[in-house]
N, CA and C atoms as a LAMMPS dump frame, in Angstrom:
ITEM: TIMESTEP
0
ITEM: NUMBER OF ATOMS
642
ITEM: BOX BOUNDS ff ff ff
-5.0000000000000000e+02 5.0000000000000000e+02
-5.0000000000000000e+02 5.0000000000000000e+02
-5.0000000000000000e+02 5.0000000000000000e+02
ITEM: ATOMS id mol type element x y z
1 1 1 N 425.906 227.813 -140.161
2 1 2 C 426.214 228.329 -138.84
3 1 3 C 425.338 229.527 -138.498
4 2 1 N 425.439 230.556 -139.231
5 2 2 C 424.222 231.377 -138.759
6 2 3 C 422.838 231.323 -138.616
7 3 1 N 422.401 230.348 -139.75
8 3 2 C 421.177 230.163 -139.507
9 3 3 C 421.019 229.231 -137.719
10 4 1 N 421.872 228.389 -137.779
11 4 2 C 421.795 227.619 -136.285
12 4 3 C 422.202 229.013 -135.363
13 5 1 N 422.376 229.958 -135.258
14 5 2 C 422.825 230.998 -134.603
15 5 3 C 421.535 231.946 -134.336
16 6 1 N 420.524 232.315 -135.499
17 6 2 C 419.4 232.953 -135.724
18 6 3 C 418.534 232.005 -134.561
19 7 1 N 418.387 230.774 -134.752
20 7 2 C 417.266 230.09 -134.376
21 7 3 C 417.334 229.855 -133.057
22 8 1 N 418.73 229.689 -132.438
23 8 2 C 419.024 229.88 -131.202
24 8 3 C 418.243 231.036 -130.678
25 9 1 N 418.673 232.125 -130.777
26 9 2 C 417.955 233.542 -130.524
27 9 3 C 416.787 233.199 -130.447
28 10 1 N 415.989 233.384 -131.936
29 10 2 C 414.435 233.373 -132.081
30 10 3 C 413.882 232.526 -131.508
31 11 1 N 414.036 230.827 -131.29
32 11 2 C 413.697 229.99 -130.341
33 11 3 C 413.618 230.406 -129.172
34 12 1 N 414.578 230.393 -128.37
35 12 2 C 415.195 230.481 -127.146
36 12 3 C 414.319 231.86 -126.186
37 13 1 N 414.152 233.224 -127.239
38 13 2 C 413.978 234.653 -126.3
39 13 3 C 412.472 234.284 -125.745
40 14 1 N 411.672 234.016 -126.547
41 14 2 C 410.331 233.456 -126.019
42 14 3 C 409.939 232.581 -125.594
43 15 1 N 410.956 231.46 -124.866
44 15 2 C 410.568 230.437 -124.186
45 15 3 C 411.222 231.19 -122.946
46 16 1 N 411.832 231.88 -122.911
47 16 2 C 412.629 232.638 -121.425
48 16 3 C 412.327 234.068 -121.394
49 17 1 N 411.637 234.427 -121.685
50 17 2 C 411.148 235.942 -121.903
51 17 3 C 410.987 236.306 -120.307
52 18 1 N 410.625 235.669 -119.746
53 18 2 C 410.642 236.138 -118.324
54 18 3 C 411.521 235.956 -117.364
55 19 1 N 412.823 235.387 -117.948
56 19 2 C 413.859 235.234 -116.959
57 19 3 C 414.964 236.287 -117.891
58 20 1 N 415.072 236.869 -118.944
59 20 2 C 415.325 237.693 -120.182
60 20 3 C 414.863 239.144 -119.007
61 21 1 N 414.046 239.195 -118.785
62 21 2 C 414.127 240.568 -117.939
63 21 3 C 414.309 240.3 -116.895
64 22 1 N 414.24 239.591 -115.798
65 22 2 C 415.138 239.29 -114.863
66 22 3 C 416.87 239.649 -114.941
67 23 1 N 416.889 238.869 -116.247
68 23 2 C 418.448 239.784 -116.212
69 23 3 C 419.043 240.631 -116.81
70 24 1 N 418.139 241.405 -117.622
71 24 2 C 418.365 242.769 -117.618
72 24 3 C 417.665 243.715 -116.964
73 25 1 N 416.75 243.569 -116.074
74 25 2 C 415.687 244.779 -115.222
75 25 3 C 415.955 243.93 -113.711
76 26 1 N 417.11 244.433 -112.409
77 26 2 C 417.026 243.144 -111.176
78 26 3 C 415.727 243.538 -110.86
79 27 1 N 415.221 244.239 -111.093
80 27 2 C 414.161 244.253 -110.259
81 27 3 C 412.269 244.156 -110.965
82 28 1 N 412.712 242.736 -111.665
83 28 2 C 411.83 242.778 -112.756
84 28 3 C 410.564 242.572 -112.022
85 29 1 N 410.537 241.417 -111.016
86 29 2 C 409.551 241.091 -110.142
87 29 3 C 408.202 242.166 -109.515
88 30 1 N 409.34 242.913 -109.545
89 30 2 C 408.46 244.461 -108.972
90 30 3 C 408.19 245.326 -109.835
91 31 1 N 408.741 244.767 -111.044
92 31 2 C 408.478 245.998 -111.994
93 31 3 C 406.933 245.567 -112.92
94 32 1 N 407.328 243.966 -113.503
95 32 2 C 406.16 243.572 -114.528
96 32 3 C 405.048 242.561 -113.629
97 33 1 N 404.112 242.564 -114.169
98 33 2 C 403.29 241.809 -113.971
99 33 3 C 403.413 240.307 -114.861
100 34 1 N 404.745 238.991 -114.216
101 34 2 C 404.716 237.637 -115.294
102 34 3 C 403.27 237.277 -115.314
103 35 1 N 402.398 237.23 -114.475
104 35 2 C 401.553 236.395 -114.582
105 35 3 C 400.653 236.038 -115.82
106 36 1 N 400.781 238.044 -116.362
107 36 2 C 399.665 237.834 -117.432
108 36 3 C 400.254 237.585 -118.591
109 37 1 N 401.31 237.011 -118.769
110 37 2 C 402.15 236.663 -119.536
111 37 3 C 402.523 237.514 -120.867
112 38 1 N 403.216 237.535 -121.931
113 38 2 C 403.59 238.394 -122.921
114 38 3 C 403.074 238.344 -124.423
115 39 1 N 402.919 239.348 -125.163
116 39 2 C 402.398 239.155 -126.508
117 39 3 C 403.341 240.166 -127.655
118 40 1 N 403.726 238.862 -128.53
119 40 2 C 404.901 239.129 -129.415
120 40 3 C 404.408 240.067 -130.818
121 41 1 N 405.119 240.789 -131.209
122 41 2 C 404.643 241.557 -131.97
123 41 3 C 405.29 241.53 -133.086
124 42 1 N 405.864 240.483 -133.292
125 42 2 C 406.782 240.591 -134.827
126 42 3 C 406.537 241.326 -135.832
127 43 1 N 405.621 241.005 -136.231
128 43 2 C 404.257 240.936 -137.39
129 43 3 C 404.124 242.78 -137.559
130 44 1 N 403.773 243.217 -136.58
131 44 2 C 403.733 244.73 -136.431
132 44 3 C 404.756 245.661 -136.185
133 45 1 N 405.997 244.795 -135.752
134 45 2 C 407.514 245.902 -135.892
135 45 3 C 407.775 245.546 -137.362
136 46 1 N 407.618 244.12 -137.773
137 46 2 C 407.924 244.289 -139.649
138 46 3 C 407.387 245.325 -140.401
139 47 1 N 406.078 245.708 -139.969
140 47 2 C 405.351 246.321 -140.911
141 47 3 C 405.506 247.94 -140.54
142 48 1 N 406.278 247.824 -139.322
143 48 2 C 406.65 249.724 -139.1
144 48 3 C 408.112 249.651 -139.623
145 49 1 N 409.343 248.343 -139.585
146 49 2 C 410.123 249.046 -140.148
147 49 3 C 410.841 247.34 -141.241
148 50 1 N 410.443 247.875 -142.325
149 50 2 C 410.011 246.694 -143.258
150 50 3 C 411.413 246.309 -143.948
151 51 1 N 412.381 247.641 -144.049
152 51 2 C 413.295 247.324 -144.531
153 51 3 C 414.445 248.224 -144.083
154 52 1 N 415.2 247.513 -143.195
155 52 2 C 416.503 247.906 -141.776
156 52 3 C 417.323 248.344 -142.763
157 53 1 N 418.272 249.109 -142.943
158 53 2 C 419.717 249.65 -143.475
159 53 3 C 420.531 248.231 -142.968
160 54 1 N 420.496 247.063 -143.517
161 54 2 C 422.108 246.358 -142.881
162 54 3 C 423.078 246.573 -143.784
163 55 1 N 424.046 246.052 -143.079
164 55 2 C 424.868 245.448 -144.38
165 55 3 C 424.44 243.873 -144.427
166 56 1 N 425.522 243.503 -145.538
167 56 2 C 425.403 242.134 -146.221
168 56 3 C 425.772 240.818 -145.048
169 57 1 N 426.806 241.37 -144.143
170 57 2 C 427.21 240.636 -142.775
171 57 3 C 426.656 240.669 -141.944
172 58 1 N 425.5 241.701 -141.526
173 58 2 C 424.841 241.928 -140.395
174 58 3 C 423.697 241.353 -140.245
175 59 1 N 423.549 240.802 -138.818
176 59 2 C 422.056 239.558 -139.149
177 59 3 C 421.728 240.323 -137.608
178 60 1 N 419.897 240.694 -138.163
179 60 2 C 419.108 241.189 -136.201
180 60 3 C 418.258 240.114 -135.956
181 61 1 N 417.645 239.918 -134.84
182 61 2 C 416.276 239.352 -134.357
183 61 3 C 416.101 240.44 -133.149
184 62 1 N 414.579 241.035 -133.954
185 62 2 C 414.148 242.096 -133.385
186 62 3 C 412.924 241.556 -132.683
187 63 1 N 412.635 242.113 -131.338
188 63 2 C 411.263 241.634 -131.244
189 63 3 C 410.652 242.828 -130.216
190 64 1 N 409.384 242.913 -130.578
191 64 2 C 408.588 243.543 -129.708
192 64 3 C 407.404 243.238 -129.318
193 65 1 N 407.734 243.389 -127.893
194 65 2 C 406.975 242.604 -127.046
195 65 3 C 405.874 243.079 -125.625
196 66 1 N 404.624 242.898 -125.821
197 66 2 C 404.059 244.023 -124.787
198 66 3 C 403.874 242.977 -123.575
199 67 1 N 404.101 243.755 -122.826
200 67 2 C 403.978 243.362 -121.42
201 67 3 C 403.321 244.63 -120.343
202 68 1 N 402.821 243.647 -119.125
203 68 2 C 402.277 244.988 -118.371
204 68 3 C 403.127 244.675 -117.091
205 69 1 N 402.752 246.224 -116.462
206 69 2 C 403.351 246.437 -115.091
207 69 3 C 402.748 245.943 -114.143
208 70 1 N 402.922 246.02 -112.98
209 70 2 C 402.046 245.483 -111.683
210 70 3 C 400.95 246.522 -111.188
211 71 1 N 401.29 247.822 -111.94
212 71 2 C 399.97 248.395 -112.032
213 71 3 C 398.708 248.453 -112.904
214 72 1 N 399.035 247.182 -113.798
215 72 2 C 397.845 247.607 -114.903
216 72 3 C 398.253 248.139 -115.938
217 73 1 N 399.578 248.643 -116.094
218 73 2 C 399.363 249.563 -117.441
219 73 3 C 400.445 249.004 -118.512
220 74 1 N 399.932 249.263 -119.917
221 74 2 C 401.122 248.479 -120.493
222 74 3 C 401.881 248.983 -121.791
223 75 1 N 402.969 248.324 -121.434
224 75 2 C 404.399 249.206 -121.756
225 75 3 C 404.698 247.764 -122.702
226 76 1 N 405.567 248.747 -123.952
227 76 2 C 406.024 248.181 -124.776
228 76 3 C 408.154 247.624 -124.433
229 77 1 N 408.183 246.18 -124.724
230 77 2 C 409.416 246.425 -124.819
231 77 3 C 409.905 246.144 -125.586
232 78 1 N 410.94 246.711 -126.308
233 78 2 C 411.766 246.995 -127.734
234 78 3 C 412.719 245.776 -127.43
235 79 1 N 413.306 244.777 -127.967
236 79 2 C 414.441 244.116 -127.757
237 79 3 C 414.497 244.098 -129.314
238 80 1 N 416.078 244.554 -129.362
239 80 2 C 416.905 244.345 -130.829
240 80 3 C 418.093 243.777 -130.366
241 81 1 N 417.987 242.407 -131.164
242 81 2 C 419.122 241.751 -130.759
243 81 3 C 420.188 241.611 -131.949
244 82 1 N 421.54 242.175 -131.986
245 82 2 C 422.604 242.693 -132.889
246 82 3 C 422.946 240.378 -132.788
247 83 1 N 422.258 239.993 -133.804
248 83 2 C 423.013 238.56 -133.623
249 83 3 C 424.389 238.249 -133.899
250 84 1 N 424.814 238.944 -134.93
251 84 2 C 426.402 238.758 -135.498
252 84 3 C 427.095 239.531 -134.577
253 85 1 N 426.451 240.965 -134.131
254 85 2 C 427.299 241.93 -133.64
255 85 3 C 428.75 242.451 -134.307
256 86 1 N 428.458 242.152 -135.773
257 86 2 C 429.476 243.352 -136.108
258 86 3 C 429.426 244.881 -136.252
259 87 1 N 430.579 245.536 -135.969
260 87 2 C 430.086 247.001 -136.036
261 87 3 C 429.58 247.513 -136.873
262 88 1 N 428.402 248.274 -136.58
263 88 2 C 427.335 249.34 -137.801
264 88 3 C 427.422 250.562 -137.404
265 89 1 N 427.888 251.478 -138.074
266 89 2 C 427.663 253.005 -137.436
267 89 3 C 426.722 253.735 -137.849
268 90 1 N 425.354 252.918 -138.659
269 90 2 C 424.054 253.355 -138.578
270 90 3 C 423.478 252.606 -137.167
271 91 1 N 424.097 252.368 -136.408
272 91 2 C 422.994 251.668 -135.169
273 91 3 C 422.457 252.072 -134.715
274 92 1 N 423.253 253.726 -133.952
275 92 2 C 422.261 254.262 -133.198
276 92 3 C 421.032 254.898 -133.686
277 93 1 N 421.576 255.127 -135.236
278 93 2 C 420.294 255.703 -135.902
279 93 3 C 419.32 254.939 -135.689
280 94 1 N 419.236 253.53 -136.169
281 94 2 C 418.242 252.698 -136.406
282 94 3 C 417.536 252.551 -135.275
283 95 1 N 418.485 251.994 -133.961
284 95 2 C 417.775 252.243 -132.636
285 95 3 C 416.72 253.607 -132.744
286 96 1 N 417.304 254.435 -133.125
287 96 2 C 415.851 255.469 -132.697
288 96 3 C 415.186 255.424 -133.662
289 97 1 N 415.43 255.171 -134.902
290 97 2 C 414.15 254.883 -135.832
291 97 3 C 413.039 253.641 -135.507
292 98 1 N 413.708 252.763 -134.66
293 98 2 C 412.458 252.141 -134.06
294 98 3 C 411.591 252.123 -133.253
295 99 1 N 412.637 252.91 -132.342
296 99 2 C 411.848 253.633 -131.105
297 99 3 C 410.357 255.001 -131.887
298 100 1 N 410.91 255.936 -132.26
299 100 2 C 410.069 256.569 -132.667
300 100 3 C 408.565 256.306 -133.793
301 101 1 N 408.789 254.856 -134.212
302 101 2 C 407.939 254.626 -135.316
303 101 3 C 406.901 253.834 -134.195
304 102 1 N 407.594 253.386 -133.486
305 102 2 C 406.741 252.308 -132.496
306 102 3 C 406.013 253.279 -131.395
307 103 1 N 406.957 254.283 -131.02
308 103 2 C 406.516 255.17 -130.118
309 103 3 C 405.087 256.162 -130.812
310 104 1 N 405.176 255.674 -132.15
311 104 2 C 403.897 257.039 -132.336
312 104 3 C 402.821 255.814 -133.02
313 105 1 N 403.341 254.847 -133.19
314 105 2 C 402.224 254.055 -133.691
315 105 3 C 401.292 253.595 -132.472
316 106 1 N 402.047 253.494 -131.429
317 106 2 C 400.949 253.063 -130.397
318 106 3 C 400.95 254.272 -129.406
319 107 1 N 400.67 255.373 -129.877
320 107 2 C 399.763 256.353 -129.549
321 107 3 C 400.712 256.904 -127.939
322 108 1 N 401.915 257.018 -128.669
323 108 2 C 402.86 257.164 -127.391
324 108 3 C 402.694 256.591 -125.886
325 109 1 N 402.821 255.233 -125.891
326 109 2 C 402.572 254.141 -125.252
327 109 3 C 404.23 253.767 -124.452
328 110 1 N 404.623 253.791 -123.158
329 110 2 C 406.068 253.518 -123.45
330 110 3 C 406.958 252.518 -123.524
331 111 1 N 407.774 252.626 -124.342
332 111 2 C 408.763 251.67 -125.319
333 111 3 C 409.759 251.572 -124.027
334 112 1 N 410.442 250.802 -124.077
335 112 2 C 411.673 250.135 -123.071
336 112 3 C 412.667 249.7 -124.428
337 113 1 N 413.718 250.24 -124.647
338 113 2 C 414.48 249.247 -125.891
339 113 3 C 415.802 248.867 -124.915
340 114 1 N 416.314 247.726 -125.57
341 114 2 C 417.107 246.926 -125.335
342 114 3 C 418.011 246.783 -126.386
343 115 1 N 419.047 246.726 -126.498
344 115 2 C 420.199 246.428 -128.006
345 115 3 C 421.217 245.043 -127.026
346 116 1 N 421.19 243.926 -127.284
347 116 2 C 422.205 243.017 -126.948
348 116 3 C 423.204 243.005 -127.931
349 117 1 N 424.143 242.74 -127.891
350 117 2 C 425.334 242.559 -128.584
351 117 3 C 426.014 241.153 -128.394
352 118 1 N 426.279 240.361 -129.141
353 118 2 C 426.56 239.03 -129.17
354 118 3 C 427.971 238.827 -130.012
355 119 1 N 428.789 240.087 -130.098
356 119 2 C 429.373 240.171 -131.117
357 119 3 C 430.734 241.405 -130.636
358 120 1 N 431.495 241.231 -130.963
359 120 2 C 433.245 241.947 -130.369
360 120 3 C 432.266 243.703 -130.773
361 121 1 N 431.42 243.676 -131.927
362 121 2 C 430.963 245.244 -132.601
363 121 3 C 430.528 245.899 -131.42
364 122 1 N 429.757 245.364 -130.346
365 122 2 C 429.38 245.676 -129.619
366 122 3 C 429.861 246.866 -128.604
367 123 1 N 431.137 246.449 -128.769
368 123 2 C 431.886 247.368 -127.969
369 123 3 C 432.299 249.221 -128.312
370 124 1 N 431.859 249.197 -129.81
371 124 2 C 432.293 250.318 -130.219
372 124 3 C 430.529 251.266 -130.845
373 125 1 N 429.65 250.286 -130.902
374 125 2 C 428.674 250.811 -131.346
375 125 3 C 427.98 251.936 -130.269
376 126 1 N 428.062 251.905 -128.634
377 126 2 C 427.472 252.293 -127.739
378 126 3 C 425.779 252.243 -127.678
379 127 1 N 425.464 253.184 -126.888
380 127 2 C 424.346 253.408 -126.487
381 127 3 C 423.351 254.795 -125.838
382 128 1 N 423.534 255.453 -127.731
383 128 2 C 423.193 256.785 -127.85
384 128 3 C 423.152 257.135 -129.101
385 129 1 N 421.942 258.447 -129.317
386 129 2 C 421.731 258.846 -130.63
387 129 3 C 421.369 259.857 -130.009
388 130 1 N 422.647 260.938 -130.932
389 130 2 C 422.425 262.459 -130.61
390 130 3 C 422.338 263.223 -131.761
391 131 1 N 421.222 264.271 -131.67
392 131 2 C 421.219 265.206 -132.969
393 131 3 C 421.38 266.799 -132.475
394 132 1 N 422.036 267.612 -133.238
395 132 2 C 422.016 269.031 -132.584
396 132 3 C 422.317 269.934 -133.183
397 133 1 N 421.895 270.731 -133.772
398 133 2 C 421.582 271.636 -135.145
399 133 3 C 421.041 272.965 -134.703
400 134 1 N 421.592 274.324 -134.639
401 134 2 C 421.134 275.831 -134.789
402 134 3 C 419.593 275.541 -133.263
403 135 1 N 420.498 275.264 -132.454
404 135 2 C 419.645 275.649 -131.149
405 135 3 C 418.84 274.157 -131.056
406 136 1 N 418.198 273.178 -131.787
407 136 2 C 417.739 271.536 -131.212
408 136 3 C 419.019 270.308 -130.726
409 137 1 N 418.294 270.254 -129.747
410 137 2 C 418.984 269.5 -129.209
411 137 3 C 418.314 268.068 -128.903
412 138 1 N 418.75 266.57 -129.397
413 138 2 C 417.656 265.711 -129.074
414 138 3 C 419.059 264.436 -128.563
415 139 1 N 418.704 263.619 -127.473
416 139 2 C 419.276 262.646 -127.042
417 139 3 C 418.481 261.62 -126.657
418 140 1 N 418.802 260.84 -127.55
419 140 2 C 418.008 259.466 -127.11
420 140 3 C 418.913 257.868 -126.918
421 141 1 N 418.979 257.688 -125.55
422 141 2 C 419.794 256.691 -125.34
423 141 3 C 419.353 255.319 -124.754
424 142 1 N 419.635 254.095 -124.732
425 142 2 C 418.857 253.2 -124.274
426 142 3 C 420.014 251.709 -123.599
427 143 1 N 418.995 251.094 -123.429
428 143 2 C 420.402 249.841 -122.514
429 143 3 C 420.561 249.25 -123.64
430 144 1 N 421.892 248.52 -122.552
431 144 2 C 422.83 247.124 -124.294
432 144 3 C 423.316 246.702 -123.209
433 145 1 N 423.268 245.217 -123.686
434 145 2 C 423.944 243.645 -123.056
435 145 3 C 424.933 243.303 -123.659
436 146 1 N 426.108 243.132 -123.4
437 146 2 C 426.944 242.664 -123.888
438 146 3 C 427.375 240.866 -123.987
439 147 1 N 427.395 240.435 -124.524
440 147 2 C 427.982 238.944 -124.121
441 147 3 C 429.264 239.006 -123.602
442 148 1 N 430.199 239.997 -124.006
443 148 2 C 431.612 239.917 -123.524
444 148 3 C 432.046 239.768 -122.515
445 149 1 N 431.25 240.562 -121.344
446 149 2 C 430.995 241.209 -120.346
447 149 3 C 430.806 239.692 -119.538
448 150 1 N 430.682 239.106 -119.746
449 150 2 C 430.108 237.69 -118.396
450 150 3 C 430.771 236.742 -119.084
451 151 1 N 431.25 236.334 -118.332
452 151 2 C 432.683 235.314 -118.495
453 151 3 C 431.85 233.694 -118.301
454 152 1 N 432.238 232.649 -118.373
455 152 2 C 431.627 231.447 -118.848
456 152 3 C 431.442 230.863 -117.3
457 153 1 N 432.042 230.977 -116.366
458 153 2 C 432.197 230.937 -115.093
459 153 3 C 430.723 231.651 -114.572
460 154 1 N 430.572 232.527 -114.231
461 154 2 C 429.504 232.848 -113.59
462 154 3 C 428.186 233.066 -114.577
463 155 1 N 427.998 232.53 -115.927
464 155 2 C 426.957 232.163 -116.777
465 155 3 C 426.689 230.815 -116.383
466 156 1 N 427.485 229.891 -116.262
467 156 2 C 427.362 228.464 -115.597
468 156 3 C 426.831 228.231 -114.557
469 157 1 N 427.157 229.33 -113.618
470 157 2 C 426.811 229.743 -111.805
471 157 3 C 425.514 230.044 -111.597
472 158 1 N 424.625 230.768 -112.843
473 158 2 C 423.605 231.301 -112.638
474 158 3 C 422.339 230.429 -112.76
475 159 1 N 421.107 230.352 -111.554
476 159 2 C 420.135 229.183 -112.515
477 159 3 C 418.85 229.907 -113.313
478 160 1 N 419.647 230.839 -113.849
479 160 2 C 418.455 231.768 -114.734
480 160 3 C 418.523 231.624 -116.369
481 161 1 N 417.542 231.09 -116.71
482 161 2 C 417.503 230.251 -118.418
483 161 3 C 418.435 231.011 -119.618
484 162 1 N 417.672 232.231 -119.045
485 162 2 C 418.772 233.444 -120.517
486 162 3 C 420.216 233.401 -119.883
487 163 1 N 420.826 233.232 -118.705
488 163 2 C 422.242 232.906 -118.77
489 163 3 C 422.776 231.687 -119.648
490 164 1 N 421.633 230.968 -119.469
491 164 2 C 421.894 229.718 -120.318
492 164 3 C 421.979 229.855 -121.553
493 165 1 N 421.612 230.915 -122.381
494 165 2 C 421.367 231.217 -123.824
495 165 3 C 422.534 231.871 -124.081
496 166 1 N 422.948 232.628 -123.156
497 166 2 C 423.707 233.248 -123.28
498 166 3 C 425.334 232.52 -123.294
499 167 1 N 425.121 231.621 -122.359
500 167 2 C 426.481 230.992 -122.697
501 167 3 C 427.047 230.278 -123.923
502 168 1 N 425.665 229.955 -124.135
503 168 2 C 425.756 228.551 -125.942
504 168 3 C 425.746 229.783 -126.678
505 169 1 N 425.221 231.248 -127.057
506 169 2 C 426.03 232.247 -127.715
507 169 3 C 427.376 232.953 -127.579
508 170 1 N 427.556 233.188 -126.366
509 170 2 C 429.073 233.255 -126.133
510 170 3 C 429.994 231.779 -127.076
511 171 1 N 429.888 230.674 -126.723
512 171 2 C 430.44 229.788 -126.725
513 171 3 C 430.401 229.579 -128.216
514 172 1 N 429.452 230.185 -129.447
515 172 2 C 429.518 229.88 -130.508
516 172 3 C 430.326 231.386 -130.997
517 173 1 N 429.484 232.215 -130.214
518 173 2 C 430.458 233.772 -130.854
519 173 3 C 432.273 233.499 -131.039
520 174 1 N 432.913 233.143 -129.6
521 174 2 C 434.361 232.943 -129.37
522 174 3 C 434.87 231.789 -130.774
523 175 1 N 433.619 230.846 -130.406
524 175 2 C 434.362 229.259 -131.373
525 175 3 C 434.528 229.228 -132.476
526 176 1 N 433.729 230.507 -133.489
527 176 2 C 433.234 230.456 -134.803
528 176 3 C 432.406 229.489 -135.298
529 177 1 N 431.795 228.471 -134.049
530 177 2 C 430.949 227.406 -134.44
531 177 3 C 431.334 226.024 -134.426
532 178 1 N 432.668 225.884 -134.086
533 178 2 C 433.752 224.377 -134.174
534 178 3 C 432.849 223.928 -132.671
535 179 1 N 432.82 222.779 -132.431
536 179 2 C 432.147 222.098 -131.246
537 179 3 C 432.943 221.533 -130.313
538 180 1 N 432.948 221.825 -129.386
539 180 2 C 434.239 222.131 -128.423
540 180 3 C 435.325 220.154 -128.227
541 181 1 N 436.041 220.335 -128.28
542 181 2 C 437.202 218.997 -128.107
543 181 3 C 436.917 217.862 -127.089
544 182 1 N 436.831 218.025 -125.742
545 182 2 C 436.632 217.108 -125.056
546 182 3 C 435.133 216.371 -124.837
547 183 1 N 434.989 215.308 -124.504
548 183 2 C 433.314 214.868 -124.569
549 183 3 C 432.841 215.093 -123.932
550 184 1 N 432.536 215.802 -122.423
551 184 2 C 431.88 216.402 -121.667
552 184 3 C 431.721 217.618 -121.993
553 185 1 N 432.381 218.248 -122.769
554 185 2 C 432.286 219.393 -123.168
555 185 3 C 430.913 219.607 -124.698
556 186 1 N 431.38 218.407 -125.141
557 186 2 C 430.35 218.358 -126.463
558 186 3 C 428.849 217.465 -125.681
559 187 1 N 428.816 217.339 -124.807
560 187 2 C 427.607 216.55 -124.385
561 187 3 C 426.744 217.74 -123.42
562 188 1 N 428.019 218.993 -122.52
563 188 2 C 427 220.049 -122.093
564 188 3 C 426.635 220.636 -123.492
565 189 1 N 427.53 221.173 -124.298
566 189 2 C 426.831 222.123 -125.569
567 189 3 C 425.883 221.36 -126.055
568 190 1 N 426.004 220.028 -125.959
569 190 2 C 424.538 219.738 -127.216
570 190 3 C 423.29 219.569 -126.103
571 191 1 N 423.19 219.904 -124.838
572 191 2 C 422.148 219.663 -123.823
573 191 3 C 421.729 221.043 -123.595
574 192 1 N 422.962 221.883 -124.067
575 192 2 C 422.362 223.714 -123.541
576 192 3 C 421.689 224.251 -125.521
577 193 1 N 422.221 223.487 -126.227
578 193 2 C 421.808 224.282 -127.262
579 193 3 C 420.692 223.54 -127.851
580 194 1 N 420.342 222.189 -128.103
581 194 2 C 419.2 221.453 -128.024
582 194 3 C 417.844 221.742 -127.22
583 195 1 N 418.801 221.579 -125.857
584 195 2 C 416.942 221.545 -124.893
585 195 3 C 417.327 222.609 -124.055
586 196 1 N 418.334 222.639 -123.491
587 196 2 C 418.163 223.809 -122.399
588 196 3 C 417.381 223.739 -121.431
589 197 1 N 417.844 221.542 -120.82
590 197 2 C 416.237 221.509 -119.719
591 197 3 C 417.584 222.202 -118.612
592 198 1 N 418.596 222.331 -118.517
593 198 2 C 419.313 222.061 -117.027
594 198 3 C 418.92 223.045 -116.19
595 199 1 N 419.29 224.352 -117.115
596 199 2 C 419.666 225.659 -116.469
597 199 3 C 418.114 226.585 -116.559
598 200 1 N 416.627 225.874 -117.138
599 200 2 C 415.197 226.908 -116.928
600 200 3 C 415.267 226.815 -115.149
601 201 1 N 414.777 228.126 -114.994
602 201 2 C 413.985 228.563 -113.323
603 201 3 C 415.298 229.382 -112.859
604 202 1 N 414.624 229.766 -111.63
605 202 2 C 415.428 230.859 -110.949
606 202 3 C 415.602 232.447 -111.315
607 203 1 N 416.388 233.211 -110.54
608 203 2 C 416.517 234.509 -111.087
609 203 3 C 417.959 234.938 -111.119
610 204 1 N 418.283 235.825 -111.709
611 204 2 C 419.289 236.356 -112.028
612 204 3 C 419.632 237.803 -111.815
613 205 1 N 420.093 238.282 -111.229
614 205 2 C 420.385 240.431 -111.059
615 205 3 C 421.297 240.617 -111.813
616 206 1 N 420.981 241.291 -113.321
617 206 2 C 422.047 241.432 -113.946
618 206 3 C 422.676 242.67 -113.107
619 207 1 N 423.549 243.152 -113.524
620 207 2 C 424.283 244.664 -112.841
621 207 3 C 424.837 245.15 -113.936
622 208 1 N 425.358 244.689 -115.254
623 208 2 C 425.779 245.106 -116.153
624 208 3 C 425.55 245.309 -117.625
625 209 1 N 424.18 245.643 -117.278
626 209 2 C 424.068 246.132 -118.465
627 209 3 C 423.66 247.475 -118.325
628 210 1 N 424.104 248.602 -119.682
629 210 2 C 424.672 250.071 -119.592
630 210 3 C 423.515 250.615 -120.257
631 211 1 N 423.455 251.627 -119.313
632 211 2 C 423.13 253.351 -119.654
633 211 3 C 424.299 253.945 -119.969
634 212 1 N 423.577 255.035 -120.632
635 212 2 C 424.673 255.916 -121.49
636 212 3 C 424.686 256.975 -120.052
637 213 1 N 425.943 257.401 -119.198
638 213 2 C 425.56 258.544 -118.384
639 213 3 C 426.179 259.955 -119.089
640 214 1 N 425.298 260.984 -118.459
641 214 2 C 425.71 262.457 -119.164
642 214 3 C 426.815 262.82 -119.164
């Protein structure tokens, strides 16, 4: 089950990478440049952070991914995706340990991070890392997606591909992986988690996914 859970993710984020910020940035259109399309950096976040603090339950798919703006210039984006989403209360650490290793390796270039949560942990981990010691003060906070948060109803509604990913993870997060009872029901899951031709194209405005406010 997890491994079919991993591959979902890792498959899935880079065939929709551009409908993936659509619904977390509404205003991605104006923000990135799709045309010139994206370049994955696995290979080089392994080798800045080679070996994560998990535990034994905790499974990520991290990816970093450069993309440019509509002005020419190009910005890194951080996506760490919590796949199990059980709670870690090293998260926020780690979040900024990636941010900062990535942030100085490419010559302070800027990072965008992302933390999804696919997982109930989600809810308690937040979205912030604060340090503050004899007068320093440092806050570094970043967005998180929740799966909880979007109900199966308007993931169905949407014709934007990562809603579609998102529902066959919802739908395995809730199920523990059992394949749902009725046969229309087992004939959409094996068409959204197989091919995922129904639900590619279109856009999506997410609205809910969080900043930490002061």
């Amino acid at each position: 089950m997890k491994e079919k859970y991993d591959i979902l993710w890792k498959g899935m984020l880079e065939r929709v990478f551009d409908d993936f910020l659509r619904f977390v940035f509404p205003d991605a259109d104006q923000r990135f440049d799709m045309r010139k399309g994206f370049t994955y950096l696995d290979k080089e976040l392994a080798m800045l952070y080679p070996n994560p603090e998990e535990g034994a339950d905790t499974r990520f798919v991290d990816k970093l991914v450069q993309v440019y703006a509509l002005d020419g210039k190009e910005k890194f984006l951080l996506v760490h995706l919590e796949v199990q989403g059980n709670y870690d209360k090293t998260f926020t650490t780690r979040m900024f340990k990636y941010f900062y290793r990535v942030y100085d390796y490419y010559n302070q270039r800027p990072v965008l991070p992302v933390a999804v949560f696919s997982g109930e942990g989600g809810k308690w981990m937040g979205n912030r890392f604060h340090l503050e010691e004899d007068g320093m003060s440092l806050t570094y906070t970043f967005k998180t997606l929740d799966i909880a948060d979007y109900t199966e109803k308007e993931l169905r509604a949407s014709d934007n591909s990562f809603a579609g990913v998102m529902l066959v993870a919802k739908r395995l997060a809730v199920s523990g992986g059992d394949r749902p009872k009725k046969e229309e029901d087992k004939k959409e899951w094996d068409e959204k988690l197989l091919e995922q031709k129904s639900i590619f194209g279109g856009t999506f405005g997410c609205q809910r996914v969080r900043e930490v406010k002061d």
